[in-house]
N, C-alpha and C positions, 0 to 999 in steps of 0.2 A: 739666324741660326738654322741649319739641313734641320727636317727633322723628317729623318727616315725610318721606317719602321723593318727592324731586324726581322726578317723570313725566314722560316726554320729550312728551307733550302737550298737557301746558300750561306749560310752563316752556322750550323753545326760545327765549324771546325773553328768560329770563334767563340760558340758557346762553351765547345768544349776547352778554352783556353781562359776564357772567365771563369764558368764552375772548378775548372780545376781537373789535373789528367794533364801527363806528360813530362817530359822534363821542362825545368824554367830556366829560360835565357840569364846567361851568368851579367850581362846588364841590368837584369830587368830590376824597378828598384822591390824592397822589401816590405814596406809597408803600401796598403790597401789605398787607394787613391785619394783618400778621404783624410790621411794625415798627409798636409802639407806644411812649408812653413806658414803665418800666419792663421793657423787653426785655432780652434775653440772648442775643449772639452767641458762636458758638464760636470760641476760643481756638487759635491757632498755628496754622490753617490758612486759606485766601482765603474772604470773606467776600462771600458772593452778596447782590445786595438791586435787589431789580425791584417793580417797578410799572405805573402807567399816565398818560401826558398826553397832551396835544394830538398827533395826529399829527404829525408829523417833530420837534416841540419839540427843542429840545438840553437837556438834564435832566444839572445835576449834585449829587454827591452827596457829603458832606462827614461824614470821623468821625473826634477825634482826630487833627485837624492835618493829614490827607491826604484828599485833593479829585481825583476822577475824575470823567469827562466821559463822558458819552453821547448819545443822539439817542432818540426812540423813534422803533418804526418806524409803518406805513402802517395800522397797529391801533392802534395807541395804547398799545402794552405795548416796555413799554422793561427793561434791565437794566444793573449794571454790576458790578463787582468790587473789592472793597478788598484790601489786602494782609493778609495773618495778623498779630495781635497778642497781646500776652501778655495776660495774664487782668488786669482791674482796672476802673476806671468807680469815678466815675459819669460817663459820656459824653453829648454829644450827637449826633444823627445830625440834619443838615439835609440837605434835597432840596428842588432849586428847578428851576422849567422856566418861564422867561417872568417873567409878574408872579407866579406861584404857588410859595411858598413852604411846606411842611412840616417841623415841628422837634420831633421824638422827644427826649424830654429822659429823668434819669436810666439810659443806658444801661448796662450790665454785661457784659463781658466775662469768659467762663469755661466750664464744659464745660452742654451740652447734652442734655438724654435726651428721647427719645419714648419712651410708659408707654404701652400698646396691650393690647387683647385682650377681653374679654364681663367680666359681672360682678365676676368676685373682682379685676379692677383696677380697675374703674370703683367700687366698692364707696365710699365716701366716708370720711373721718376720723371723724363722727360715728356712725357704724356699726362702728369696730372696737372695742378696748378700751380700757377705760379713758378716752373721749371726751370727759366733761368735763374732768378736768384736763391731756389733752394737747392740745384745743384751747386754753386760757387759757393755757398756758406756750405757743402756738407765734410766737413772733416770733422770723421768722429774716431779717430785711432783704436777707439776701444768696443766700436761696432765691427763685426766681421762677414764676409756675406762669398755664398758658394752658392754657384748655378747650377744643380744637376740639367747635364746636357738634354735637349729634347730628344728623346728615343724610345719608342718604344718597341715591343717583343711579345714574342707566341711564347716564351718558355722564361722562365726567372734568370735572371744573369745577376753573378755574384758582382762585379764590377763596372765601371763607365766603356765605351768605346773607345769615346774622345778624349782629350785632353779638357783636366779641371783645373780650378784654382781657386785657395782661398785669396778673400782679400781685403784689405783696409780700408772703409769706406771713406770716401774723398769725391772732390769732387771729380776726377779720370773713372771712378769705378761706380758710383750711386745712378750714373746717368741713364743704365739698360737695366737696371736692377727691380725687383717688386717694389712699386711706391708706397706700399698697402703693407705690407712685412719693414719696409726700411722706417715709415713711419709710425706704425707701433712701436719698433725697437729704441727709436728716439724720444718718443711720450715714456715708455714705462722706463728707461735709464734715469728720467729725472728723479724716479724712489725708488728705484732698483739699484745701487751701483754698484755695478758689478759688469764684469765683460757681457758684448750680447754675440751670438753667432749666428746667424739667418742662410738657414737653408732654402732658397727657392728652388719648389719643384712644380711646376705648373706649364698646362697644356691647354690655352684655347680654344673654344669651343669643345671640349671634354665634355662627357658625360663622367657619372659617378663610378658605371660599371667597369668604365676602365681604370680606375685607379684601386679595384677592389680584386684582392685574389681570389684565382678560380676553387680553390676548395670551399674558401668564404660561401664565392657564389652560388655551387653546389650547393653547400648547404641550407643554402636560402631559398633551394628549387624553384621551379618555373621556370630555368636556363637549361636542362638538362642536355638537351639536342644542340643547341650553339656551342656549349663549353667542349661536347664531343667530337663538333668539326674541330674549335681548336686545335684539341688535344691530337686526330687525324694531321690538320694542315703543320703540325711539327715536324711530321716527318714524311708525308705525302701530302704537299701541295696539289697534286692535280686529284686526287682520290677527294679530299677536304671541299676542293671547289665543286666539283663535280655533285657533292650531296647537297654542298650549302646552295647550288643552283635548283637542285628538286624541291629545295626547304622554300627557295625564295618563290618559286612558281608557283609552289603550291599554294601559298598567301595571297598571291595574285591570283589564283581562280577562284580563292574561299568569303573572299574580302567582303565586306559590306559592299553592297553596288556590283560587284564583278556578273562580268555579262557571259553567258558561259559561251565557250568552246574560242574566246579570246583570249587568243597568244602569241602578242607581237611580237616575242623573239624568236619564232620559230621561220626558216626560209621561207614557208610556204603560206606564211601571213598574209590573209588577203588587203588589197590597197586602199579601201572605205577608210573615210579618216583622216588618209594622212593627206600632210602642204610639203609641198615646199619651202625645205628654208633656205633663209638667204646665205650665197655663196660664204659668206665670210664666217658667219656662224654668230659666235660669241655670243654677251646675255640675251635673254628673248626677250626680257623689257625694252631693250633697244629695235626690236624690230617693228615696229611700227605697227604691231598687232595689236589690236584693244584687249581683249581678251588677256593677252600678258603683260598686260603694261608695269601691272603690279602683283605677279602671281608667282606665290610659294606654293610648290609642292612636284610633283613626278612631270618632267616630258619624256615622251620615246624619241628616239632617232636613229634613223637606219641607211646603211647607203650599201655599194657591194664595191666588191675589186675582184680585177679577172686576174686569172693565173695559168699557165701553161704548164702542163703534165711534169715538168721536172722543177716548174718553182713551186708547185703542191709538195715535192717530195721532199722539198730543202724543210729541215727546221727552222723555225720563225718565232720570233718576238712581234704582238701588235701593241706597237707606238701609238696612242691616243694624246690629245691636246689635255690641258687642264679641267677638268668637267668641277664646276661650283653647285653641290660642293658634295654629291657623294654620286659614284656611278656602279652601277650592274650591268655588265656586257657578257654579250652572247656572241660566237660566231660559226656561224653555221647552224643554230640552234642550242648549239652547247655552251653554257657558262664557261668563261676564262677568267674573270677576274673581279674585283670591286675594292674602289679604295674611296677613304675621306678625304678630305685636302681641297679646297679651291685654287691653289695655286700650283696643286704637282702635277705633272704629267704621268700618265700611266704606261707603262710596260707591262703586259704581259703575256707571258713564254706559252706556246701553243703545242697542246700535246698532240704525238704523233697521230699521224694518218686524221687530223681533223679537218684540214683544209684537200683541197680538189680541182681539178684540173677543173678551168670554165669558172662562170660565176659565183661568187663567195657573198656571203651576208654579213655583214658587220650590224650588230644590234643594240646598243647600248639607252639603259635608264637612266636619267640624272635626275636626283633628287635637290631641290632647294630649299630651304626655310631661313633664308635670311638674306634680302638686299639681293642683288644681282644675282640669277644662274642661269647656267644654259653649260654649251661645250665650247668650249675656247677655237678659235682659228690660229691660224690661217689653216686650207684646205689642205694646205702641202702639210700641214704636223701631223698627219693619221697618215698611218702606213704599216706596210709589213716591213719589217728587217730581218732579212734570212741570215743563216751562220756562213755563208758564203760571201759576205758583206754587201749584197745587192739591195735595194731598199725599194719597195713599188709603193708608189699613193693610192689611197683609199680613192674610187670615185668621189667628183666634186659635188655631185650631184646629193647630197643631204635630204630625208622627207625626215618628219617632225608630229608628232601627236600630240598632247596634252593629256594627261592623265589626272583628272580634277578629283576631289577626292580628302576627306579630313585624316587618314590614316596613314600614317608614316609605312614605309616598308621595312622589313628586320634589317638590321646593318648587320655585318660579315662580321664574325667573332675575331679576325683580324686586323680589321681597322685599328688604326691609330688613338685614333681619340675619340672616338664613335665604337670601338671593338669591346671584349670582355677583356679584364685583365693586363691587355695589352701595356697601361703606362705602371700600372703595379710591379710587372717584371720589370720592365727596361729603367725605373725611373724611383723605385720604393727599394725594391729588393737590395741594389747594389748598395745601400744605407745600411745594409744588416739591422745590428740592436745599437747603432751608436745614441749614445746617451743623449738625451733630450728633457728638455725641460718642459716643454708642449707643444702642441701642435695646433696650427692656424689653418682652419677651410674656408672658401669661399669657392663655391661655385653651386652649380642649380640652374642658372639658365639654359642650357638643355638639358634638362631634365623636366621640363618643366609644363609640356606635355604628359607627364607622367604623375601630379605633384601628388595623388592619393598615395603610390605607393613609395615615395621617396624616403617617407619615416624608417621603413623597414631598413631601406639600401643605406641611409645613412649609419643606422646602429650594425649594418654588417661590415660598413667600412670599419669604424671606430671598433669595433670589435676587432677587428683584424690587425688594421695596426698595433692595437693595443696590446693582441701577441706578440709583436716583431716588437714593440719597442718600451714597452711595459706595460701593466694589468692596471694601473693608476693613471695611465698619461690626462694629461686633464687635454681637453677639445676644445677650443674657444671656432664657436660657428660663427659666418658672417653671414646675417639672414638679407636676401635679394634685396637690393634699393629698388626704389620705384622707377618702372620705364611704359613710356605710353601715353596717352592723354587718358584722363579721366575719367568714366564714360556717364554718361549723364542719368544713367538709372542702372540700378542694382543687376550686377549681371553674374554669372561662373568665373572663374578666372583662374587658370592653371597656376598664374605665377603665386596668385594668391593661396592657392594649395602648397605651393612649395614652401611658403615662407609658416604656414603653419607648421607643415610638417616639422619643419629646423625647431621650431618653438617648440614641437614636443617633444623633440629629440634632449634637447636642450634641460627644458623641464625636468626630464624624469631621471636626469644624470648629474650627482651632487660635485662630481669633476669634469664638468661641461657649462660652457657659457654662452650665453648670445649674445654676439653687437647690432644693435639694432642703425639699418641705415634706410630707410624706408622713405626720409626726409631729406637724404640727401644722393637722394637718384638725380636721372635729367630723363623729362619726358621725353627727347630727342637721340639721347644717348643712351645707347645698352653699357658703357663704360664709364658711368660719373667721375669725372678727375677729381673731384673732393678729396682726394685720400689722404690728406691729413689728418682731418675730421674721423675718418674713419679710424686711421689709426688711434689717435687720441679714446675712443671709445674701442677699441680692442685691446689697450693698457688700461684702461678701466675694468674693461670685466677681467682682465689677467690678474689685477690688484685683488679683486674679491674671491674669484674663483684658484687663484694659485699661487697668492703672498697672503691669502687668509688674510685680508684686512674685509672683516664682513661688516663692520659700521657704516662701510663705500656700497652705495648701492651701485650694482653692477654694471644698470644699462637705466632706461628712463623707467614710468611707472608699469609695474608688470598685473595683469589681472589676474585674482585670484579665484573669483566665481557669478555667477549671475543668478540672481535669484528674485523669485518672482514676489511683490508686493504689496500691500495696499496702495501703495501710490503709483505707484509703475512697475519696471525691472530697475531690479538694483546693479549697477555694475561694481565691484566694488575689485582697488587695486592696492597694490602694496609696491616696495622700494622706490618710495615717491620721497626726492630728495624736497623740503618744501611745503610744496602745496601743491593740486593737483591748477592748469588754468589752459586757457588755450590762447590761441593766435589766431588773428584776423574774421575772429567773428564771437558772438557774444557767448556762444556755447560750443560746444565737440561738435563737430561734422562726421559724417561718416560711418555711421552705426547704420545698423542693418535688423530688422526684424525679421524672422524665416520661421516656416510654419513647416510642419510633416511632408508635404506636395514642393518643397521648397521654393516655394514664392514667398522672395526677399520684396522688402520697402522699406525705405530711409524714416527712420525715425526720431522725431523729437527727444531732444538731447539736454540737462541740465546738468550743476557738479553740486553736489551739497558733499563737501569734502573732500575726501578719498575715495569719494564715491560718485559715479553717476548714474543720471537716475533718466530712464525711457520711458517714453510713453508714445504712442500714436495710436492709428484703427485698428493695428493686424493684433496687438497686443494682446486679446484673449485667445487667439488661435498662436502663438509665436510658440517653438520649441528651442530657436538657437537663436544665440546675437552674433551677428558681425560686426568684425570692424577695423576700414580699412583693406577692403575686400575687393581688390583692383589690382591690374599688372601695374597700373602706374594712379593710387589714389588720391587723394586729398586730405592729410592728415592735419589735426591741430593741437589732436590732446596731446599735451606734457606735462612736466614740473617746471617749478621754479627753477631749479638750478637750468632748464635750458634742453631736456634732454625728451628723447620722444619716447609716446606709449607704442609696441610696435603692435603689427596686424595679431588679428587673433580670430578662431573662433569658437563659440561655448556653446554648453547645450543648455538650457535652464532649470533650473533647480527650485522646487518650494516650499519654504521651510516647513518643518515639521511644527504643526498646533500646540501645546499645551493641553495635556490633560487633566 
């Protein structure tokens, strides 16, 4: 599936044809994209359903025997409200304005979920396990599943671009679909009955910030200056570029390490440094250079193309190869562009009077953090293309730096799935307030360099959608599965910040749940195909957290606090179906003692109940227990019923004396 991101400079005149403004096409139909046939409203609560006709038209709307009356207004977007009904269908939905009639047929009435979040949701059914015989058995008539298109936007868009659909899960439809969303919907229909409707809206590799709206993000400060290029590049792309290039340079002279008066995008960059790379380009792991064999993080690379006094004068587009997986380019010194994408190629449009008769500089950053990067070949795909249709190649001649270095650089509030807000507009918004029953996350893996502050960014999402789609939606989180090998002594570990985070997030919200998958990672695989398992444990916490069955403990045993004494630290935990016991060794593995300087050490581990009990040397100096404290750990503790404790970490507590 394209997944392009709408640019506020050449697409204002489809923005303005989604928000609304102008006359509407006497085809176009009348309800909002999102009623099709085979749809799924939510059950027992008021049923929103808007559209667009004729300005002032009177538009009514008919479902199941009850018929309400509206107008549209002076844009041509109209809405109205049905009453709450009980779950059943198959319905029809008619909307009429004039002579223009629309008739959604097979409707279904029953609970609703949005499936959201970067890869491991987006992940498809034929990629988990077991794929052929769980696509051939899936006919579930009374599952329903809608792909918001992948798009995302600098500006909110009331509607889709592309063409959607709902549709009857089977096996022709389950096969591209969320294996992680399809499979929930099939674990919790066994005590749910009732229709399900699965909205998949997911972007991998996403961060949080783009799925989160920009006033959200404002008000969570720290963004101020990125969300203001945004807001800039909506309607001045080359002004937006132009700042967000002083922004990004100026990170690069301030940086931890930066060498002063180094600045390789500028023409007059001296040549210390650079190699040549190889004609062909492509990853740098594959070049044969040790050094990159296996190296995430920034190369430079820079080459020139000559121009003749009247191809300076021509307007130009520069055509770049696919850069894996995010670039900053400069040409002539001047910022032109940055995008995410390992597989897209770049365009971008060069403003006037910036190119020059004689030699040109092309300068471009590539950032990697994950498995192969570099800039794609062949030498022929970089070039200028004038509005004249003539097209010049970049010289073949490529040189190359390495920019070593633990610090990410700011990504462009435009990116796709890397930007601010971007998939919030393109991918959240065109959903309005349609009724929901809850909503499914999963994602954090990149975010994950980040994992102190993700607590906040989560409760700004969920705060946000919580306006757009109610003040109660209950959250069901899916906290990171394990990825990595284990490391053989007590270390930091970002992934392991993020997954506490999710737990407090989790914790402190009485319509919010965790699924714990922490044991069903793959240390090899940033994508465990498990996801059935998962799902089964995401209709588990949905059962306690949002059918109120609270006698079901939600997920496996959860800790409640640790506290220091006479015999050791107490861990002590609750929603332990059972009994507390472990696997493949005679006690819990993986507990961690950490003192004020925090220096962790693994510590001796016993269960006297629903409780464990620590002890080792650090134990009179220790302030916090881990546990579980690893991008990819070794977990053991569980229950009886089969289910895991997930990571955590506490600070210690000692009890108050008797007097």
């Amino acid at each position: 599936m394209s997944r392009a991101i709408t640019l506020a400079g050449k697409t204002l005149a489809l923005a303005l044809l989604f928000i609304g403004g102008g006359a509407r096409a006497q085809d176009a139909p009348l309800l909002h994209a999102l009623f099709q046939d085979h749809v799924v409203l939510q059950r027992e609560r008021q049923i929103p359903v808007w559209g667009t006709a004729d300005a002032g038209a009177t538009v009514s709307v008919t479902l199941a025997r009850e018929t309400v009356t509206t107008r549209a207004g002076t844009d041509g977007r109209w809405r109205a409200t049905l009453r709450p009904a009980a779950a059943g269908g198959p319905y029809e939905l008619v909307a009429r304005a004039g002579q223009a009639t629309q008739v959604v047929r097979d409707v279904m009435i029953g609970d609703v979920w949005l499936c959201s979040g970067q890869s491991n949701m987006e992940l498809p059914v034929w990629r988990a396990l077991d794929a052929s015989s769980e696509i051939a058995s899936a006919s579930h008539p009374r599952i329903r599943l809608f792909t918001v298109p992948q798009v995302a936007a600098v500006v909110p868009q009331a509607t889709f671009p592309s063409a959607t659909a709902w549709k009857v899960a089977s096996p022709e439809t389950v096969r591209d679909f969320s294996a992680a969303c399809f499979y929930f919907a099939r674990e919790l229909q066994k005590t749910v009955d009732v229709p399900m409707g699965l909205i998949q809206a997911a972007w991998g590799g996403s961060r949080i910030e783009a799925w989160t709206g920009a006033n959200a993000l404002r008000a969570g400060g720290g963004m101020e200056e990125a969300l203001d290029v945004l807001a800039l590049y909506a309607h001045d792309p080359a002004a937006a570029l132009a700042q967000w290039g002083r922004h990004w340079e100026r990170w690069w002279t301030t940086r931890p390490g930066a060498v002063a008066g180094d600045r390789p995008w500028r023409s007059d960059a001296p040549d210390a440094g650079w190699r040549d790379a190889p004609a062909s380009l492509g990853a740098w792991e594959r070049w044969g250079v040790p050094a990159l064999a296996d190296y995430n993080g920034m190369v430079w690379y820079r080459t020139q193309v000559t121009l003749t006094a009247a191809q300076a004068a021509t307007p130009a587009t520069l055509e770049l190869a696919p850069a894996d997986e995010i670039d900053m380019t400069w040409v002539n010194g001047r910022a032109v562009g940055s995008e995410y994408g390992a597989g897209e190629p770049r365009h971008y449009r060069l403003p006037p009077g910036l190119l020059k008769a004689g030699a040109n500089t092309v300068v471009v950053n590539v950032l990697d953090t994950y498995r192969d990067g570099g800039l794609a070949g062949p030498a022929s795909a970089h070039a200028l293309r004038f509005d004249d249709g003539t097209r010049v190649t970049l010289d073949a001649s490529w040189r190359y730096r390495p920019a070593p270095g633990d610090e990410a650089p700011p990504g462009a509030p435009w990116q796709a799935a890397n930007g601010l807000s971007t998939l919030y507009n393109g991918m959240i918004t065109p959903l309005g307030d349609y009724g929901l029953r809850g909503m499914l996350w999963y994602q954090g893996e990149s975010n994950t360099g980040e994992g102190a502050a993700y607590a906040a960014r989560l409760r700004t999402l969920r705060d946000d959608w919580r306006r757009q789609f109610g003040s109660r939606m209950p959250l069901l989180v899916v906290q990171l599965a394990g990825y990595g090998m284990p490391p053989p002594m007590p270390r930091e570990s970002g992934w392991a910040e993020l997954r506490e985070a999710q737990r407090q997030v989790a914790a402190d919200d009485p319509h919010a749940g965790l699924a714990i998958a922490i044991d069903i990672g793959d240390a090899y695989d940033i994508h465990p195909p498990n996801k059935q398992e998962l799902g089964r444990r995401l209709a588990r916490v949905a059962r306690h957290v949002v059918y109120g069955e609270r006698a079901l403990a939600p997920s496996g045993p959860v800790v409640h606090e640790a506290t220091r004494a006479a015999d050791g630290v107490r861990v002590a935990f609750g929603g332990v179906t059972g009994a507390l016991t472990t696997t493949g060794a005679n006690g819990p593995i993986g507990f961690e003692l950490c003192d004020m300087q925090a220096r962790c050490n693994y510590a001796d581990a016993t269960l006297d109940g629903n409780t464990v009990v620590l002890r080792g040397a650090d134990l009179v100096d220790a302030t916090r227990v881990r546990y579980c404290w690893a991008d990819g750990p070794v977990c053991t503790l569980r229950d009886t019923a089969g289910l895991p404790a997930g990571p955590f970490e506490l600070s210690l507590t000692t009890p108050e004396v008797p007097r």
